[in-house]
N, C-alpha and C positions, 0 to 999 in steps of 0.2 A: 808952661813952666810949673804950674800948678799943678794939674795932673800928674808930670813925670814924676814932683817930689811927693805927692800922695801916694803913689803908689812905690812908690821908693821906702814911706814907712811902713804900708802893708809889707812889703817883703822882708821890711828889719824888725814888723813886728810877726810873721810867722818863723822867718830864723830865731827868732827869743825862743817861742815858742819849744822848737823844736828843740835846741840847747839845751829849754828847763827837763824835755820828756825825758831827754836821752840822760841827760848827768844827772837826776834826782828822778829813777825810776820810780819810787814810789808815789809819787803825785801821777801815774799815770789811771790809777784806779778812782781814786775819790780825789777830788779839788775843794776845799771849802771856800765856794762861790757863794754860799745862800741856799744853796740846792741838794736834799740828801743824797739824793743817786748819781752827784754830777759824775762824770767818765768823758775822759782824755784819753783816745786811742790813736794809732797812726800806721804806717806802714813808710818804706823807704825801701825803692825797686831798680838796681841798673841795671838793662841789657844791651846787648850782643849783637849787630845783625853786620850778614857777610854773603853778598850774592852774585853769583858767577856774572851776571850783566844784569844792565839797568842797575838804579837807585832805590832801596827801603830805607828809610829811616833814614837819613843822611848819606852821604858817600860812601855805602856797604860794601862798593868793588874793591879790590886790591885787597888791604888791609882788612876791609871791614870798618865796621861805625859803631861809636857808642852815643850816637844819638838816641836813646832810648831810656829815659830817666821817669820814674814818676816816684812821687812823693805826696805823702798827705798827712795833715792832724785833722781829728775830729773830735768835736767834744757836745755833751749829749744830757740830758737831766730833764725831770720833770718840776713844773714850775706848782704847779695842781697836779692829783690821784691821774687827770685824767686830761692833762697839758703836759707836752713835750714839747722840747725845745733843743734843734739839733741844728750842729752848723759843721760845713768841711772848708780847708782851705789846704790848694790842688799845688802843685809843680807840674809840671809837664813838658819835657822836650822829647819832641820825635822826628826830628830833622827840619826837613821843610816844610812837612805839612803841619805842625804846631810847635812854635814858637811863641808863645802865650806866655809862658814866666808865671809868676804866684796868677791864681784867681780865687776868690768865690764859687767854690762848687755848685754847694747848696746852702740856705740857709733859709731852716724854716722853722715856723710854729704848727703842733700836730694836735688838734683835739678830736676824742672818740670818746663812743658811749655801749655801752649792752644796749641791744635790743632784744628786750625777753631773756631768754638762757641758752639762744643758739645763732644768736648774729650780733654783730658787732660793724658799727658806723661811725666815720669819721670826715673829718675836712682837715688839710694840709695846705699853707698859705703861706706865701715868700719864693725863693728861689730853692724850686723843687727839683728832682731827678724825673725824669721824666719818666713815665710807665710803658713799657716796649719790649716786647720778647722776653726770652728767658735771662739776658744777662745786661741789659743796659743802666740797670740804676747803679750795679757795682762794676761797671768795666774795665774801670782804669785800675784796678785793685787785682795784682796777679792770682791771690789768694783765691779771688770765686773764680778766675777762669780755670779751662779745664788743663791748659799748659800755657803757653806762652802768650800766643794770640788768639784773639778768638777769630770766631769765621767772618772772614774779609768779605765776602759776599752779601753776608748779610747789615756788620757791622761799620765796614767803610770806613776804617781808622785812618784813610791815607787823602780822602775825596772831600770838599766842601760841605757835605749836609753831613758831617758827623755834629760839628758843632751847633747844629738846630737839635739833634738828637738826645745832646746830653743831658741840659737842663735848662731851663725856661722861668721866667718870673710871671706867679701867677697863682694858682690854686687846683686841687686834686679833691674831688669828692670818692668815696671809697666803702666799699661796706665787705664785710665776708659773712655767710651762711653757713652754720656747720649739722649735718647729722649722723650722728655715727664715723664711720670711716669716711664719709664723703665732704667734700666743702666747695661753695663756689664764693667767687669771688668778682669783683667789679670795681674798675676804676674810671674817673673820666677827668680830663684835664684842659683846662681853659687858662692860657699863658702866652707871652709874647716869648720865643726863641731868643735864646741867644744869638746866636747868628738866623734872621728871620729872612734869608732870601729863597729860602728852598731849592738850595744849591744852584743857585745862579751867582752865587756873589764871584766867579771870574768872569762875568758880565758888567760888574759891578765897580772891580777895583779901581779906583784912582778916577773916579765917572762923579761930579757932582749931581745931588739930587737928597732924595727920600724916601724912605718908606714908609708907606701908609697901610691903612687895612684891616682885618679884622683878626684877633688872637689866632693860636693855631689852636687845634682841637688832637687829643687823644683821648681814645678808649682802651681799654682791656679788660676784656673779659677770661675767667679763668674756673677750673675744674679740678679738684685734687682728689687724692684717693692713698687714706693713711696717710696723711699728713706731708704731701709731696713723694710719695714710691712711686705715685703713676701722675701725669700731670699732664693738661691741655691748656692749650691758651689759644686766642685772638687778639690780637691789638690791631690797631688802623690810627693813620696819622693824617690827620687834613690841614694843610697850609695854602692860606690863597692870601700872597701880598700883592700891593699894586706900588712902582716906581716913578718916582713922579722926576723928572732931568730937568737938571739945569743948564741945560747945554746943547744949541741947534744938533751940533753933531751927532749926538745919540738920543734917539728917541724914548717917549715913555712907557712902561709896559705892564706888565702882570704877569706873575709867575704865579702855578698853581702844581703841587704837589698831592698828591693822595699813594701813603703806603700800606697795604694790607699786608698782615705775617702772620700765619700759622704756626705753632709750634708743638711742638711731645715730648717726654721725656720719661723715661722710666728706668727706676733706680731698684737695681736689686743688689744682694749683699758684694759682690765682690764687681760687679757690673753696670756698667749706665751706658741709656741708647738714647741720643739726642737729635732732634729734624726740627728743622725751620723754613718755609719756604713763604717767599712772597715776592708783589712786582711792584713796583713802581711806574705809576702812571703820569709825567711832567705837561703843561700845558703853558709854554713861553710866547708872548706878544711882545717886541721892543726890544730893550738892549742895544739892538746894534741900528745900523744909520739909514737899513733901509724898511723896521721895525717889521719884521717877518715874522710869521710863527709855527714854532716848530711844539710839537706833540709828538711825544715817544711812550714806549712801554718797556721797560726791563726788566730779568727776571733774577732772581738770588733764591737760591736753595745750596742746604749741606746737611748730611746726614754722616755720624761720629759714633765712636763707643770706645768708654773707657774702661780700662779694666784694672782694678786695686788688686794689683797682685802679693803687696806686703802692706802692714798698715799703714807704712809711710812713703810707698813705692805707686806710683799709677801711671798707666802707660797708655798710649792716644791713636788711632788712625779714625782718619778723617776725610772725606771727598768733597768738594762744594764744586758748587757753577755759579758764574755770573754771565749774564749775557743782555749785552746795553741796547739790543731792538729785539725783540717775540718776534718780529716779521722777518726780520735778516739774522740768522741763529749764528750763520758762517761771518758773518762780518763781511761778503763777498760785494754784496749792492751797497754797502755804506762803504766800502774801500774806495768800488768806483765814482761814488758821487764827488769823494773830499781827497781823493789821492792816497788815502792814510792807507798800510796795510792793515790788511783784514783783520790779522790777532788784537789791535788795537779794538775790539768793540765785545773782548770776551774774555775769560777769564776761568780755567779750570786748573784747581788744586787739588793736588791729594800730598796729605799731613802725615809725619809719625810724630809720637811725641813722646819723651819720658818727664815725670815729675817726682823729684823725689824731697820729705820733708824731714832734715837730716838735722836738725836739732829745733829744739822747744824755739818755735816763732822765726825760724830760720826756712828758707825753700831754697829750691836750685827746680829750672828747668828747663828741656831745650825741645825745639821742633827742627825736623827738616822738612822742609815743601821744595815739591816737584810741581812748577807752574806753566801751564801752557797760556799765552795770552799776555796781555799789559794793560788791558780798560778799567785795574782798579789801582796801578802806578801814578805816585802825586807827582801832576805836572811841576811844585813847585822843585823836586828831588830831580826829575830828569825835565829840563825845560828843552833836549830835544827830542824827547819821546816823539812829538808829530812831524820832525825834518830827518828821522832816519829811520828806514829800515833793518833794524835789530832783528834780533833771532824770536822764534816765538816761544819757542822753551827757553825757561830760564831756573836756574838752583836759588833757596833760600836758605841759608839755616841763623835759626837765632837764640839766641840765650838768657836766663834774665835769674838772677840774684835778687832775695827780696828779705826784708827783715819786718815783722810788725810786733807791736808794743799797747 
């Protein structure tokens, strides 16, 4: 009872919030908190999604779904020249795979210093974004993606380990190196996940017990050129938890995660070419009653280019793959072992997209996806994805209206 009405005033105190941004636009720049540079920004996003078979985002067939809401304030100031202090607080509904209501995004303290007259060091401590390819700390923000969704391949909007992906309690050490046109950059992160089961938690639900273990760890390292025109990165994510049960039935185990991503990007005037590729290596003991253990390797890559064809006009093709065993690419020997058909273990898209930004702090944009596959469809959306054999192609299109302040 406690909890439900605590978080029942979180949500009457981020509706205030939002009330005050929207009806008294002008407190959305400065706030007199104490703070001179304080800043209250937000954004407020509803889409679209309508797909010839299977479930996105809620019940997409027939009609279509507007399970696809995100919402956020964020407000931001320095406390010291060289203390920042930044906090977000989220909406989020995307059908069945999050149903989360208000949260805590982030919310942290940033202190950084010059080193000499060409680097620059910092630590970040609280409830951090986590550091991960080219688009994870701003995801849920339509505004950085390149249209509507990002690459499902990579980013997982629909599966379990997205919620380890987003943000974590803990701390980010950080530094950047500049000379001339070149900069390199590094991060590293020591934090307990929000969701820390390293996508086992449908192993997990409704299973007494615990989790123990050590933080999870990310890196990223990175390489600019002019100031982001040309741009490389590495990131790598390592989570090793252990499950301790409370219950004869299901035994206890250990789940270990390790994901490696490469990324590129290069930005020229009217052009951008985007790739990310990397696999996931899982390593599960336990969970189930007769505590077996299963090791897999999958793989995610897409390669994109967008073209700004008017200042306020940019348009999207895009191709990805995902494929949930490197040993069985056809999904043919994992069909035979579990019954399931073969498209079930793989996942190829190719995207179009238009985005157009048709008034000051207003967007509109849609994609179509042509999907061969269903291994990155939320079991929570179609819960009988694994008792039917459905078609393996499948149509997406989605939409998404967004306003920020």
């Amino acid at each position: 009872m406690y909890i439900q009405s605590s978080a029942l005033r979180c949500r009457e105190a981020l509706i205030g919030v939002f009330i005050v941004l929207f009806a008294y636009p002008q407190y959305t720049t400065a706030l007199d908190l104490g703070i001179d540079d304080w800043q209250a920004h937000g954004f407020v996003s509803q889409g679209y999604t309508l797909t010839s078979d299977y479930n996105f985002f809620g019940n997409s067939r027939g009609d279509g779904s507007l399970d696809f809401t995100e919402i956020g304030v964020n407000l931001s100031g320095h406390i010291q020249p060289n203390l920042l202090l930044a906090a977000q607080g989220l909406y989020r509904n995307t059908g069945g795979s999050d149903r989360e209501d208000f949260r805590l995004d982030f919310a942290n303290l940033d202190y950084h210093l010059s080193v000499g007259d060409r680097a620059t060091a910092g630590i970040r401590l609280g409830r951090v974004k986590n550091p991960f390819g080219l688009y994870n700390e701003a995801r849920d923000v339509v505004w950085t993606r390149p249209a509507v969704l990002l690459p499902q391949s990579v980013y997982f909007d629909s599966l379990a380990l997205r919620q380890a992906m987003i943000s974590s309690d803990g701390g980010i050490l950080y530094g950047r190196y500049g000379v001339g046109d070149h900069a390199l950059t590094t991060e590293f992160l020591v934090a307990e996940p929000q969701d820390n089961t390293g996508g086992a938690a449908e192993f997990l639900a409704g299973i007494p017990g615990k989790l123990e273990g050590r933080p999870m760890f990310i890196g990223r390292m990175g390489y600019e050129w002019q100031e982001g025109r040309f741009r490389l990165m590495f990131s790598a994510v390592d989570l090793d938890r252990d499950f301790k049960s409370s219950t004869p039935d299901v035994s206890s185990g250990n789940t270990k995660t390790f994901y490696p991503l490469a990324s590129a990007q290069l930005n020229l005037e009217a052009w951008s070419f985007t790739g990310e590729y990397g696999r996931i290596t899982t390593k599960r003991q336990g969970f189930t009653p007769g505590g077996a253990i299963l090791e897999n390797t999958s793989e995610s890559f897409y390669v994109q280019a967008q073209y700004r064809f008017k200042s306020n006009w940019s348009a999207l093709l895009r191709f990805e793959n995902f494929t949930a065993d490197v040993n069985d690419r056809s999904g043919r020997r994992n069909a035979e072992i579990t019954g399931l058909p073969k498209h079930n273990f793989y996942t190829r898209d190719i995207t179009v997209g238009l985005r157009w930004e048709f008034q000051r702090n207003w967007l509109m944009a849609t994609e179509y996806h042509t999907v061969w596959g269903t291994a990155l469809l939320s079991p929570v959306d179609n819960p009988d994805l694994t008792q039917r054999d459905g078609p393996e192609r499948w149509d997406l299109l989605t939409m998404m209206v967004s306003y920020r302040f």
